[in-house]
C-alpha positions in Angstrom: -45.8 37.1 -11.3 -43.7 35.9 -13.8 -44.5 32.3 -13.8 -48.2 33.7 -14.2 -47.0 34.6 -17.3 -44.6 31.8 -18.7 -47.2 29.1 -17.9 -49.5 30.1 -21.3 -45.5 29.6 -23.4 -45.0 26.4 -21.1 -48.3 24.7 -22.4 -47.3 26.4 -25.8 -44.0 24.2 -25.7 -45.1 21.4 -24.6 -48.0 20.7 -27.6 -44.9 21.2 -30.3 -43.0 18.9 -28.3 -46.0 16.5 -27.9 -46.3 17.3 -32.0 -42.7 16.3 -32.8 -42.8 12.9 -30.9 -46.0 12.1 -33.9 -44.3 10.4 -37.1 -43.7 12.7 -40.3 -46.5 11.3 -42.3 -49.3 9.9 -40.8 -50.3 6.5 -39.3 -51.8 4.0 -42.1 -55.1 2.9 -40.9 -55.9 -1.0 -41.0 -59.6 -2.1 -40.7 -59.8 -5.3 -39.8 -63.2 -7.1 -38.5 -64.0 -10.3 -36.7 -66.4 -12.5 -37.7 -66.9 -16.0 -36.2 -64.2 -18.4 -37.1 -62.9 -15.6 -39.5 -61.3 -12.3 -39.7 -61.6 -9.5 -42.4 -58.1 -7.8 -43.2 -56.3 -6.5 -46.7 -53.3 -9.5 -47.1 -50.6 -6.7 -47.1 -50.0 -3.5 -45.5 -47.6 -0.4 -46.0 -44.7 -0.5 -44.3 -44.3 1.8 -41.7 -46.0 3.3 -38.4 -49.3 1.5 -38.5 -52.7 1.7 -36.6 -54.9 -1.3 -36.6 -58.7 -1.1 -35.7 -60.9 -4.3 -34.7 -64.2 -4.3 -35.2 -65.7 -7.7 -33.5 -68.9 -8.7 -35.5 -69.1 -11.9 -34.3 -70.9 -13.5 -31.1 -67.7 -14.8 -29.5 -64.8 -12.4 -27.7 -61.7 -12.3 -30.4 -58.6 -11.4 -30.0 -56.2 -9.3 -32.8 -52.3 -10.9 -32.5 -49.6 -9.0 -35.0 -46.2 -10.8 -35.2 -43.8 -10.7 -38.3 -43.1 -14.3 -39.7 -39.8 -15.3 -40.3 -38.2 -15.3 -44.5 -39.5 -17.8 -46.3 -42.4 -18.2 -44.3 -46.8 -17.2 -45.0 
């Protein structure tokens, strides 16, 4: 009977918790799109949390790699 009635609070709980793990402000959003033999993407982001979205336009399968180059290095 009483775990009838904590299980609404439970799910309650666990959205804020779910909530807290997101960052303060929100993800910046990177469009980027493949073309053949070419991709479309700005030549500097924010720093910070970061979502990136692929669009392929292109005829062949591409692939999106993200790696930070060392200093002195473009």
């Amino acid at each position: 009977m009483i775990a009838r009635r904590l299980l609404p609070l439970l799910g309650i709980v666990l959205a804020a918790s779910l909530s807290a793990c997101q960052p303060a402000d929100r993800a910046h959003v990177v469009e980027v799109t493949a073309r053949d033999f070419a991709f479309d993407a700005p030549d500097q982001i924010p720093s910070g949390w970061t979502t990136f979205r692929m669009t392929n336009a292109g005829e062949q399968e591409h692939f999106l790699y993200i790696y930070r180059l060392p200093e002195n290095k473009t």
